[in-house]
Every structure is written in C-alpha cells, then in structure tokens.
N, CA, C and O atoms as CSV, one atom per row, in Angstrom:
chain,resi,resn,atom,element,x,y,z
A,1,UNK,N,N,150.097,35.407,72.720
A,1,UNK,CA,C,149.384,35.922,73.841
A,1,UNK,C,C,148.269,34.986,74.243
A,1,UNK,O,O,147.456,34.519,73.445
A,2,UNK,N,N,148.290,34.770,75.421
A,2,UNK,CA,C,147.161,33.859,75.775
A,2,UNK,C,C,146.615,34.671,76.726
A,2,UNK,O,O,147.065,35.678,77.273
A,3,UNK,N,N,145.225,33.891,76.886
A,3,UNK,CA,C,144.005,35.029,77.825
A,3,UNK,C,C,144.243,33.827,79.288
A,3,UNK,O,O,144.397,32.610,79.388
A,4,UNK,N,N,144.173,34.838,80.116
A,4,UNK,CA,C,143.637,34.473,81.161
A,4,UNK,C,C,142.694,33.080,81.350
A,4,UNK,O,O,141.960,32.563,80.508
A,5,UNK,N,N,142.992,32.600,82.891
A,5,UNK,CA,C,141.968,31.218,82.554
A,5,UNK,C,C,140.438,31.783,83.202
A,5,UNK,O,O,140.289,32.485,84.203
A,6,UNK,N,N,139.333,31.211,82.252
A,6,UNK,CA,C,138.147,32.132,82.911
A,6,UNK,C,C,137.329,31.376,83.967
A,6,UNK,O,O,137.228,30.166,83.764
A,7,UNK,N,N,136.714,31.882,85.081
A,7,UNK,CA,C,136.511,31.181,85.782
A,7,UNK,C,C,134.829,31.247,85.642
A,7,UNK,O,O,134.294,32.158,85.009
A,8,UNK,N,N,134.046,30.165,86.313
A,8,UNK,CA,C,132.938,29.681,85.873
A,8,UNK,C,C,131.633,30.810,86.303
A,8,UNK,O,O,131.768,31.489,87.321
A,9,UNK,N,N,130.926,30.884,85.817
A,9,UNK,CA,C,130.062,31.860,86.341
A,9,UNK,C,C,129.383,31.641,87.812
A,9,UNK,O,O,128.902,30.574,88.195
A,10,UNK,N,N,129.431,32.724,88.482
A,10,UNK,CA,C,128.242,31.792,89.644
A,10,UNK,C,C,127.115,31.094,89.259
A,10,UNK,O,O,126.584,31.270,88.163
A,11,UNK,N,N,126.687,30.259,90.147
A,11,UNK,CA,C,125.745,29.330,90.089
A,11,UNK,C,C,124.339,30.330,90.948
A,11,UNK,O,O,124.006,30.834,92.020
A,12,UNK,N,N,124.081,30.196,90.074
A,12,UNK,CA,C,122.025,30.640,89.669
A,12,UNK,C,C,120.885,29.429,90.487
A,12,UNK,O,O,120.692,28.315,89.999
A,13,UNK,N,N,120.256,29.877,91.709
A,13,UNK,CA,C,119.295,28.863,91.804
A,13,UNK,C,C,118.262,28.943,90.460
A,13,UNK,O,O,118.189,29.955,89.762
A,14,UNK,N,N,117.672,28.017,90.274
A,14,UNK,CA,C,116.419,28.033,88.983
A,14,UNK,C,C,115.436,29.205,89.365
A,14,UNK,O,O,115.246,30.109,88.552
A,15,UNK,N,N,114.770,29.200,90.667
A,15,UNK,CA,C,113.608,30.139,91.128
A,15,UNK,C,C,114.675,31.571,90.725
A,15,UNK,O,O,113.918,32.542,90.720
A,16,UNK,N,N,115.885,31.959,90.448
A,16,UNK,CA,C,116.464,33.170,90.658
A,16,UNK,C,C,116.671,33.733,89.002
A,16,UNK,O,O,117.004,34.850,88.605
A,17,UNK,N,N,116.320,32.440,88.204
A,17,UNK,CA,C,116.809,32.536,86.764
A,17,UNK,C,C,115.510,32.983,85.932
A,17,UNK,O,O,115.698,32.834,84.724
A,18,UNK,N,N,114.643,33.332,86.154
A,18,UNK,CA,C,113.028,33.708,85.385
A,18,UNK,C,C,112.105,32.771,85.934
A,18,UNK,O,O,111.937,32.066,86.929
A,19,UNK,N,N,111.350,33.210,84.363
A,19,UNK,CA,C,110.276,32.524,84.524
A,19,UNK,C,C,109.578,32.100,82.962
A,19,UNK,O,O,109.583,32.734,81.907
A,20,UNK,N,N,109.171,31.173,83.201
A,20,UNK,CA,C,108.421,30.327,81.458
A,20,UNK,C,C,107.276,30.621,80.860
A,20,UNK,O,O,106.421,29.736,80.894
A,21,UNK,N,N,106.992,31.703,80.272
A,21,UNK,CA,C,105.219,31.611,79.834
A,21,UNK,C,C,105.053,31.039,79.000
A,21,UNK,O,O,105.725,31.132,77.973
A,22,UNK,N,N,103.983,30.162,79.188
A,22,UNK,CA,C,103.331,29.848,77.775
A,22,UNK,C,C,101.714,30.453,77.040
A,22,UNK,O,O,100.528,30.451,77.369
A,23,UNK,N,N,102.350,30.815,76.160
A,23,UNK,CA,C,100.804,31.989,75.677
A,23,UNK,C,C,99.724,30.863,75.306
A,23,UNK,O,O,99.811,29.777,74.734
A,24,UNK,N,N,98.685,31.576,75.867
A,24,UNK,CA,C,97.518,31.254,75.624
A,24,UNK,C,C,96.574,30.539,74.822
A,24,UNK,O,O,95.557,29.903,75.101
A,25,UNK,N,N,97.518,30.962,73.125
A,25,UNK,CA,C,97.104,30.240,72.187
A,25,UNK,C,C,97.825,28.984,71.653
A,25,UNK,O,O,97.641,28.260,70.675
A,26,UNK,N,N,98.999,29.007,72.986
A,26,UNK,CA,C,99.863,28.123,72.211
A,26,UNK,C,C,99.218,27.021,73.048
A,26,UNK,O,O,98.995,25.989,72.416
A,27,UNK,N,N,98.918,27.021,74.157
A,27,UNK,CA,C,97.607,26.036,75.300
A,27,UNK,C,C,96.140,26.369,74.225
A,27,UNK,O,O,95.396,25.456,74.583
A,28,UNK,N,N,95.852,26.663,73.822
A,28,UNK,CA,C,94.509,26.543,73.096
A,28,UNK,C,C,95.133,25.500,71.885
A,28,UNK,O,O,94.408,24.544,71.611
A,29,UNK,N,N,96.180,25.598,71.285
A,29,UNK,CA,C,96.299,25.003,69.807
A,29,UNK,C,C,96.730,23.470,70.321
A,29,UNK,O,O,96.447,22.529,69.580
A,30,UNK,N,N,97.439,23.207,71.637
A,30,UNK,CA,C,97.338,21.973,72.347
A,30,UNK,C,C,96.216,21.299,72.567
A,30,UNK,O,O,96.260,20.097,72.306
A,31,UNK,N,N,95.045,21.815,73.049
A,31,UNK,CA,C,93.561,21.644,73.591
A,31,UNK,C,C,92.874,21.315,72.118
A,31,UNK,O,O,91.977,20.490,72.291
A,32,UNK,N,N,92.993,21.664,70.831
A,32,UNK,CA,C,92.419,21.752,69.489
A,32,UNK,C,C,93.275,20.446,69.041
A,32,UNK,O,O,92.631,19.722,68.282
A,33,UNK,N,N,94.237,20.106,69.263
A,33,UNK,CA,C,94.841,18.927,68.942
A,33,UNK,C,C,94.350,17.671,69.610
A,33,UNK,O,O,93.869,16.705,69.018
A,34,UNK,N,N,94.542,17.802,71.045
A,34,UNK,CA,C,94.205,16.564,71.747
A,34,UNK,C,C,92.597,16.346,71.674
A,34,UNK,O,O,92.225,15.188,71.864
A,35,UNK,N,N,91.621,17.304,71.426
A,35,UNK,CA,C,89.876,17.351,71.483
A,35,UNK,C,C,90.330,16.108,69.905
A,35,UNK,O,O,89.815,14.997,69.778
A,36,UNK,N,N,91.398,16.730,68.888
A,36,UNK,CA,C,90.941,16.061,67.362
A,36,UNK,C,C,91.723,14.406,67.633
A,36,UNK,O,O,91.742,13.641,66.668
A,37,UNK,N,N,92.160,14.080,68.588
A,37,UNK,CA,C,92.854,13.073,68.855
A,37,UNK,C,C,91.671,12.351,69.842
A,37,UNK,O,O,91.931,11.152,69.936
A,38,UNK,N,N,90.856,12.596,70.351
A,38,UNK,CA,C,90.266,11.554,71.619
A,38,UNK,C,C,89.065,11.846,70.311
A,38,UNK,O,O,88.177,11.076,70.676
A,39,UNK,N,N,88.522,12.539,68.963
A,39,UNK,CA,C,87.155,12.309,68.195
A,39,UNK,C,C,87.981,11.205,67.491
A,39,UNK,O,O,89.196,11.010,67.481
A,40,UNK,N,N,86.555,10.284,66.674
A,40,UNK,CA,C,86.729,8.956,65.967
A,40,UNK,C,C,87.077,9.557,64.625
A,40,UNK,O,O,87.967,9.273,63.823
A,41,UNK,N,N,85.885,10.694,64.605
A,41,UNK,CA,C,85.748,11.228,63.477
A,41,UNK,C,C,85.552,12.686,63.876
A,41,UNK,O,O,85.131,13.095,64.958
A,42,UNK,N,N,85.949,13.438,62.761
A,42,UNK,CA,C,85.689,14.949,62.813
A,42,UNK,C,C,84.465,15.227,61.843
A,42,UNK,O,O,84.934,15.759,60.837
A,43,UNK,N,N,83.430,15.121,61.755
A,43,UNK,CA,C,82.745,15.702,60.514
A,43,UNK,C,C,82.696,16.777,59.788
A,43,UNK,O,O,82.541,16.734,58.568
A,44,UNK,N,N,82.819,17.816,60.435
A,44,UNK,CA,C,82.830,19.304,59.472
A,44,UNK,C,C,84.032,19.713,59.924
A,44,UNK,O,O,85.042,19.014,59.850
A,45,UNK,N,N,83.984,21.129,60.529
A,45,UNK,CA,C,85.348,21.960,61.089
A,45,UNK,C,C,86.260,20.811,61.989
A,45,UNK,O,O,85.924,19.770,62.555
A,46,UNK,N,N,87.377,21.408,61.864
A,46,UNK,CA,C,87.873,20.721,63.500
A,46,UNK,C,C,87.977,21.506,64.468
A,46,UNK,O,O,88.029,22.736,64.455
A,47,UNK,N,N,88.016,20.564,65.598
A,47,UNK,CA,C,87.604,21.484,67.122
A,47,UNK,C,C,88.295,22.788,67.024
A,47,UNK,O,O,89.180,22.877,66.173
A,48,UNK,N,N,88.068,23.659,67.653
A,48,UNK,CA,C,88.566,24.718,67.970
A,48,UNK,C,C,88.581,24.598,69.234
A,48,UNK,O,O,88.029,23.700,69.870
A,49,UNK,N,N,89.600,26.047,69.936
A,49,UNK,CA,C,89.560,25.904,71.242
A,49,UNK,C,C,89.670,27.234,71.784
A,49,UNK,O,O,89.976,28.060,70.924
A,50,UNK,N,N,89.497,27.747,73.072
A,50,UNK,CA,C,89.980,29.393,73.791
A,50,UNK,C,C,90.350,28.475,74.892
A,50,UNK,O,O,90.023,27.299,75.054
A,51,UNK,N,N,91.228,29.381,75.746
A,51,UNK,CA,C,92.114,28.898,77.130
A,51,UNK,C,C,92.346,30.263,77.463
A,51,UNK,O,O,92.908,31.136,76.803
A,52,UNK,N,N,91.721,30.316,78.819
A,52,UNK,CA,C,92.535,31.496,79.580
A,52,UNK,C,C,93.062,30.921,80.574
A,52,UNK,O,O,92.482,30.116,81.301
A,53,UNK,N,N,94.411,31.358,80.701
A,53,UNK,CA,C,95.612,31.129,81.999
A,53,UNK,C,C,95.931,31.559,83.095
A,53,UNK,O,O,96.999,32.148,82.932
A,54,UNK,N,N,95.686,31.601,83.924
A,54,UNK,CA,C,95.753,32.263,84.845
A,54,UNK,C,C,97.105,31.375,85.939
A,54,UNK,O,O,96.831,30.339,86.545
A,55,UNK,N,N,98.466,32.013,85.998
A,55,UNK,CA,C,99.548,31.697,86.973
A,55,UNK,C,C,100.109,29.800,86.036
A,55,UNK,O,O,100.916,29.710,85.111
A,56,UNK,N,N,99.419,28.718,86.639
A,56,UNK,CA,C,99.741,27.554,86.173
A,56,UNK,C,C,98.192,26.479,85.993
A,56,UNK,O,O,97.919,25.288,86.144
A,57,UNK,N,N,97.484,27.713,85.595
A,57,UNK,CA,C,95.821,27.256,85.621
A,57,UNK,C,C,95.359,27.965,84.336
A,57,UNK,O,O,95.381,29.134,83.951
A,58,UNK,N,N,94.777,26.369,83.636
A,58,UNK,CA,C,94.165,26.603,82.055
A,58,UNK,C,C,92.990,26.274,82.011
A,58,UNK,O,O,92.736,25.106,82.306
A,59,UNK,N,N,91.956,27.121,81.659
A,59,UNK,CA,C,90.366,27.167,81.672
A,59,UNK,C,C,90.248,27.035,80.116
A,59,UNK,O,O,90.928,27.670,79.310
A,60,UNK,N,N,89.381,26.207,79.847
A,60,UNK,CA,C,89.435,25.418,78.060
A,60,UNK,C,C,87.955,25.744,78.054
A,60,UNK,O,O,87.127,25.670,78.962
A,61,UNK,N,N,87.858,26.068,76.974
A,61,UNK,CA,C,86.161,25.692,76.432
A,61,UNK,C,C,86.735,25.274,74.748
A,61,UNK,O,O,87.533,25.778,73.958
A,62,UNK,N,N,85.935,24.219,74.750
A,62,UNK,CA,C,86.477,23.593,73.491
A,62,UNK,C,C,84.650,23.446,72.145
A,62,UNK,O,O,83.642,22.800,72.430
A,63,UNK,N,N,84.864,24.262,70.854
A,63,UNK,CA,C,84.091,23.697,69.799
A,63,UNK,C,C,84.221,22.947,69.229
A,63,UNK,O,O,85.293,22.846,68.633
A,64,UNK,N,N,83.220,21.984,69.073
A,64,UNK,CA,C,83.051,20.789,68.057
A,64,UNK,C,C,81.708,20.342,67.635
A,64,UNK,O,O,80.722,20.253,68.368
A,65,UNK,N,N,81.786,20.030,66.185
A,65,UNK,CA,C,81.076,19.267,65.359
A,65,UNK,C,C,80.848,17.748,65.707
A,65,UNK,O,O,81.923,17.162,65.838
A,66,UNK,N,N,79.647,16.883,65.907
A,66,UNK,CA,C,79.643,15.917,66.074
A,66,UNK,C,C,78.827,15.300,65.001
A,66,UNK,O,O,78.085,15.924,64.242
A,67,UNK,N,N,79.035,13.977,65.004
A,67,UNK,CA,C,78.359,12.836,64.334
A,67,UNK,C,C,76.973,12.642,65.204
A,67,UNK,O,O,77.230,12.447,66.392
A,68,UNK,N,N,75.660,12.646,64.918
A,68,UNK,CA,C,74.352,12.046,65.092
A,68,UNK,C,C,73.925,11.037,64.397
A,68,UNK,O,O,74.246,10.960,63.212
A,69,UNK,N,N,73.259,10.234,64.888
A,69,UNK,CA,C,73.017,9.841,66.273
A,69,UNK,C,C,74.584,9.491,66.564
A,69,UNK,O,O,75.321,9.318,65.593
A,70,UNK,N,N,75.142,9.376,67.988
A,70,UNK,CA,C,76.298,8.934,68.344
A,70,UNK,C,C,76.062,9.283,70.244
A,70,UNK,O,O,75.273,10.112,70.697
A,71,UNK,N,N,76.920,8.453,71.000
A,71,UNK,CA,C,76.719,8.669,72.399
A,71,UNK,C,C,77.242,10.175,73.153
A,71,UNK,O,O,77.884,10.252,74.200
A,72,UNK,N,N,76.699,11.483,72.173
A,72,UNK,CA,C,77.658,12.847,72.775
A,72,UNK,C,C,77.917,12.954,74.040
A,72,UNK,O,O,78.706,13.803,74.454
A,73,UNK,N,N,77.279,12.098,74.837
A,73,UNK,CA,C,78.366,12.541,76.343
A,73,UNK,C,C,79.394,12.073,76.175
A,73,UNK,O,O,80.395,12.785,76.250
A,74,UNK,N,N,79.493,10.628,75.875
A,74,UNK,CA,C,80.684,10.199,76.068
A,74,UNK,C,C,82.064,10.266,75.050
A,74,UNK,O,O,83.200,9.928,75.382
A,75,UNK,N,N,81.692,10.732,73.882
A,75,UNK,CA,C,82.515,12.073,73.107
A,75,UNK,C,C,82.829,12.947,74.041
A,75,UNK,O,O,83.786,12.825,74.805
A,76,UNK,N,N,82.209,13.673,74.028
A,76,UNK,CA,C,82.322,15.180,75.620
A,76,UNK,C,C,83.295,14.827,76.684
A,76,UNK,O,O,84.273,15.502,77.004
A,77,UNK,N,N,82.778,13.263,77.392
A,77,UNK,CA,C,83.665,12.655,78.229
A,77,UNK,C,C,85.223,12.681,77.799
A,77,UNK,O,O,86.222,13.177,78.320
A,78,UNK,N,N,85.037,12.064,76.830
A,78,UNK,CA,C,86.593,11.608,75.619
A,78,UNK,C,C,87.452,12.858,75.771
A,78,UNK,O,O,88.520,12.911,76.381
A,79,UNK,N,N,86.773,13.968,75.061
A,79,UNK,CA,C,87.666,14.942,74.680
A,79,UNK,C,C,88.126,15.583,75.863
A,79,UNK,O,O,89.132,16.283,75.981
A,80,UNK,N,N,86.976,15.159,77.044
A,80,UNK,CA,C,87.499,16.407,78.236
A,80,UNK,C,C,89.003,15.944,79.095
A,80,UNK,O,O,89.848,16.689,79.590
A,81,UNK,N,N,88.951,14.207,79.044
A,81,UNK,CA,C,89.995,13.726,79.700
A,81,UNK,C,C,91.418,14.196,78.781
A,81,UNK,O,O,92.519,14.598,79.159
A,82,UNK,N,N,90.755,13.905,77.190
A,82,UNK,CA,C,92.259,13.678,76.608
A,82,UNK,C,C,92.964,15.207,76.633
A,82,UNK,O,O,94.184,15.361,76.669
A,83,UNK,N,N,92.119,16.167,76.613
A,83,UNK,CA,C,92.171,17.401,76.677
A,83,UNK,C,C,93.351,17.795,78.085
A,83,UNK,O,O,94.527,18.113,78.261
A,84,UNK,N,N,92.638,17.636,78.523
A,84,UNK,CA,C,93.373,17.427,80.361
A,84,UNK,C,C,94.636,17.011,80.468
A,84,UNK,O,O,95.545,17.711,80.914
A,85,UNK,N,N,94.753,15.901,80.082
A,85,UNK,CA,C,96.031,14.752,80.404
A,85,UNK,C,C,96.689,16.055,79.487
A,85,UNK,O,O,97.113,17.029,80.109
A,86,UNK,N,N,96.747,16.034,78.166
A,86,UNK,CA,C,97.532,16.785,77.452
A,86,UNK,C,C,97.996,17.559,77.317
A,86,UNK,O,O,98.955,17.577,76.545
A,87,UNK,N,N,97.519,18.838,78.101
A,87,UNK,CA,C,97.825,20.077,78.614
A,87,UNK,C,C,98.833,19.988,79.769
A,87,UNK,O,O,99.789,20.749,79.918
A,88,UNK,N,N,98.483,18.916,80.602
A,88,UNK,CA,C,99.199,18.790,81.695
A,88,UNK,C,C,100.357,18.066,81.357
A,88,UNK,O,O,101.378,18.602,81.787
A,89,UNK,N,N,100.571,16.798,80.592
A,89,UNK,CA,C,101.614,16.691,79.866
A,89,UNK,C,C,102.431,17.691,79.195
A,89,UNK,O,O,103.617,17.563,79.496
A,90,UNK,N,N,102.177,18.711,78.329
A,90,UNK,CA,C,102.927,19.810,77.396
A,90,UNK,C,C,103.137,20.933,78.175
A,90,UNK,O,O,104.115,21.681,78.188
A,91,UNK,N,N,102.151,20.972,78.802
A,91,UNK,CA,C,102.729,22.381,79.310
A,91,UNK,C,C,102.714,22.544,81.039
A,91,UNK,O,O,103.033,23.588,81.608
A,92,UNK,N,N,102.345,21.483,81.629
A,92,UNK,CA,C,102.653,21.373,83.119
A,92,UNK,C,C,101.737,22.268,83.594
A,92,UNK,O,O,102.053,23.049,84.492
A,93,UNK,N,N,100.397,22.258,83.002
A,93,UNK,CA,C,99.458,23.262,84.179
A,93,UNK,C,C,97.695,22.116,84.510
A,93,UNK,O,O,96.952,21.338,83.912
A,94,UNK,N,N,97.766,22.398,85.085
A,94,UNK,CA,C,95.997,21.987,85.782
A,94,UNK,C,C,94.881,22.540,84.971
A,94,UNK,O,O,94.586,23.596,84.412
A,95,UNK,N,N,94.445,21.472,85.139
A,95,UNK,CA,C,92.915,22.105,84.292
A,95,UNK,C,C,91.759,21.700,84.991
A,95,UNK,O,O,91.555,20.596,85.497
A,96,UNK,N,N,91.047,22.653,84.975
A,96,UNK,CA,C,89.768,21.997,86.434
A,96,UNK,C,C,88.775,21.988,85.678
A,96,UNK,O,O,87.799,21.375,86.111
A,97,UNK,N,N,88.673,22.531,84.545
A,97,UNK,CA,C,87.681,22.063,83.772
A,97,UNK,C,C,88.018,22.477,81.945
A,97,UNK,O,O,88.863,23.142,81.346
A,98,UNK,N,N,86.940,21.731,81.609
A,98,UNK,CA,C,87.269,21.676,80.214
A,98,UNK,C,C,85.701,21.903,79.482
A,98,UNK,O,O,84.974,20.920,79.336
A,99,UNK,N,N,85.331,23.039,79.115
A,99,UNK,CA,C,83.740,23.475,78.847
A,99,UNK,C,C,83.532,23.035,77.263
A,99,UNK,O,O,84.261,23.582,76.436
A,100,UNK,N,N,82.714,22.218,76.890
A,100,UNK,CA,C,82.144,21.926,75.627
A,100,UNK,C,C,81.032,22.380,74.911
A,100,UNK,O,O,79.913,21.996,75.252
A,101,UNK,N,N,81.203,23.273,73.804
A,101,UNK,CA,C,80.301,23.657,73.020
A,101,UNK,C,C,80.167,22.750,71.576
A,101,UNK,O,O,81.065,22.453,70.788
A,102,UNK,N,N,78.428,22.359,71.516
A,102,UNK,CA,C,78.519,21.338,70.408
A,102,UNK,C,C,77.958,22.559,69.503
A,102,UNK,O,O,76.931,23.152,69.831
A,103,UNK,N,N,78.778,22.935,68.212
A,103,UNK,CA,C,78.293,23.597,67.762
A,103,UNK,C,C,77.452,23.345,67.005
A,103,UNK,O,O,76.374,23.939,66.997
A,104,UNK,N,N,77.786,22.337,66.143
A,104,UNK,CA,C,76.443,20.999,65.255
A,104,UNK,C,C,76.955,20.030,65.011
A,104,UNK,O,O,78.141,19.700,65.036
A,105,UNK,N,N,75.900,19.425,64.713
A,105,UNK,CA,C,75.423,17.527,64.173
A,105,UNK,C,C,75.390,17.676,63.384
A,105,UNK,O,O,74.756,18.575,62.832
A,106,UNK,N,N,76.253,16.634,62.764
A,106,UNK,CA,C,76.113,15.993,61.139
A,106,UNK,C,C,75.248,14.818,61.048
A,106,UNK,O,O,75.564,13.831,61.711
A,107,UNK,N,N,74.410,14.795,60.465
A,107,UNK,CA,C,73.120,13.682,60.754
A,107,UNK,C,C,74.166,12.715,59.534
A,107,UNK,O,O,74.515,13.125,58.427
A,108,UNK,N,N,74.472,11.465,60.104
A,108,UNK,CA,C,75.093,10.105,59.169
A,108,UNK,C,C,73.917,9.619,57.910
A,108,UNK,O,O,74.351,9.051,56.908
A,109,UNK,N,N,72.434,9.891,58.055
A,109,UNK,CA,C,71.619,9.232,57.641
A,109,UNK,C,C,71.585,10.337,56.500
A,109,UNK,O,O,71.464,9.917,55.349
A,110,UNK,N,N,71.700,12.033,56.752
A,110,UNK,CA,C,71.227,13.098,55.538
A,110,UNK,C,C,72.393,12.895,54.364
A,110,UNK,O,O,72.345,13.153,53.161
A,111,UNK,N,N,73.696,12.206,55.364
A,111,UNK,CA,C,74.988,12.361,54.792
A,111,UNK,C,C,74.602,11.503,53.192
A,111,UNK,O,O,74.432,11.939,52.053
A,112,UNK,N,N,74.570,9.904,53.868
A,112,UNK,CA,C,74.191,8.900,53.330
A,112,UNK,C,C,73.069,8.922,52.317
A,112,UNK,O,O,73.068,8.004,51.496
A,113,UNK,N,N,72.090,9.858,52.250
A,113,UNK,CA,C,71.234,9.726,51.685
A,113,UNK,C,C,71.237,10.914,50.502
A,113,UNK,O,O,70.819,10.543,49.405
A,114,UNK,N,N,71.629,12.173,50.613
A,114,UNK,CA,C,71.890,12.911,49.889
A,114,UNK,C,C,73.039,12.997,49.227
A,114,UNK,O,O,73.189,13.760,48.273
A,115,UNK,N,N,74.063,12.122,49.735
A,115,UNK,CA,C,75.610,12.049,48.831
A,115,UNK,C,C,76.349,13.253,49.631
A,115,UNK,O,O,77.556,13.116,49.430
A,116,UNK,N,N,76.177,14.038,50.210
A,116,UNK,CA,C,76.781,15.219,50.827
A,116,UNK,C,C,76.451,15.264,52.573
A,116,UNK,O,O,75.809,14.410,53.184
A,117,UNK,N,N,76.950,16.247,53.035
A,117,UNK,CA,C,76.860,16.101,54.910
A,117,UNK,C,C,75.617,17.438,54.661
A,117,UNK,O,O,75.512,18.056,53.602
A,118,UNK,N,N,74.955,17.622,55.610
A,118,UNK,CA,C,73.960,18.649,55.675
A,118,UNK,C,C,73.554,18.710,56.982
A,118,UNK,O,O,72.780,17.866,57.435
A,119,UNK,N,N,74.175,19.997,57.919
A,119,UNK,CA,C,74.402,19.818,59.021
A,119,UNK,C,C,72.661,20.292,60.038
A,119,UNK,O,O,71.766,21.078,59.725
A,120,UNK,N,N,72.857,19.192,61.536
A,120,UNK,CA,C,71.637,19.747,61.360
A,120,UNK,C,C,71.240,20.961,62.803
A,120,UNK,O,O,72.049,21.032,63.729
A,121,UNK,N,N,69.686,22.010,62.823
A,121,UNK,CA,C,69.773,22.865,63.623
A,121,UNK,C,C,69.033,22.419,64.471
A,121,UNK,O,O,68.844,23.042,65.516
C-alpha cells in the first residue's frame, strides 16, 4: 500500500507566521556581557544589568565597579557603545540609551598597599 503523494503546504508570508520575543533578561544578560567585554578590568562584582523592552526598544541601565584613579567617563563611554552595538547585533533592537550606575571604586593604591582591594565610599 502506498500513500498518496502529499502536496506542499501553502506558503506563509513571514509577517503571517508570529512573532519573536526576546525576554528581558535574556537582553539584560547580553548588556552584562558586552559592559564585561568593553572593562580592562573588573575589580569586584561584575557588571550587572536591567533592560526594559518595549516593541523593538531596549532601555539598559548598567552596574559597575570601577578601578580609581582611572578616566570613568571614558569607561562609561566604552561600555555604553559596546553595550549598544551588541544588543543590536544579538537581538536586532535599538537602544537610545544606556544609563550607568558606578556603584564603587576600588582605590589601586588601598589594593597595593594593604595586600587586599578595600572598596571606596
């Protein structure tokens, strides 16, 4: 017994076939990667991140620990581009901004001098 020959399914435009979410944290754990990829160094925690999404729009505020003395804007600068590009690379959405919280400084000199990091307020 043989079956019937089957014929192909109709053809589906893409806009008619769904739609792609990507959750929130899975764009935050992107944003926590690329912030630890554009630092030289991480001193204490590594970055953390929150992202809210809205349609194909990702709002970042990103935490990090920095090294003191060191140029923190242009860290800030660093992480906000690589942050950006990367999101928009992985997951195809816009980012209009990228908000930085320094949560603390690791002073290089307390590090150096006490044998341990001792972060400062």
């Amino acid at each position: 017994m043989s079956s019937p020959p089957r014929s192909a399914p109709p053809r589906v435009d893409a806009a008619e076939r769904g739609a792609t979410r990507i959750a929130d944290r899975v764009v935050a754990k992107i944003a926590a990667q690329a912030a630890r990829e554009a630092l030289t160094t991480t001193p204490g925690t590594p970055p953390h991140a929150a992202v809210t999404v809205h349609h194909d729009i990702a709002r970042v505020r990103i935490s990090l620990e920095l090294d003191y003395p060191s140029d923190l804007a242009a860290q800030c600068a660093s992480v906000r581009r690589q942050v950006a590009l990367r999101i928009e690379e992985c997951a195809s959405m816009s980012v209009p901004e990228v908000d930085i919280d320094i949560e603390h400084l690791h002073s290089a000199q307390a590090r150096t001098a006490t044998g341990r990091d001792r972060r400062l307020r």
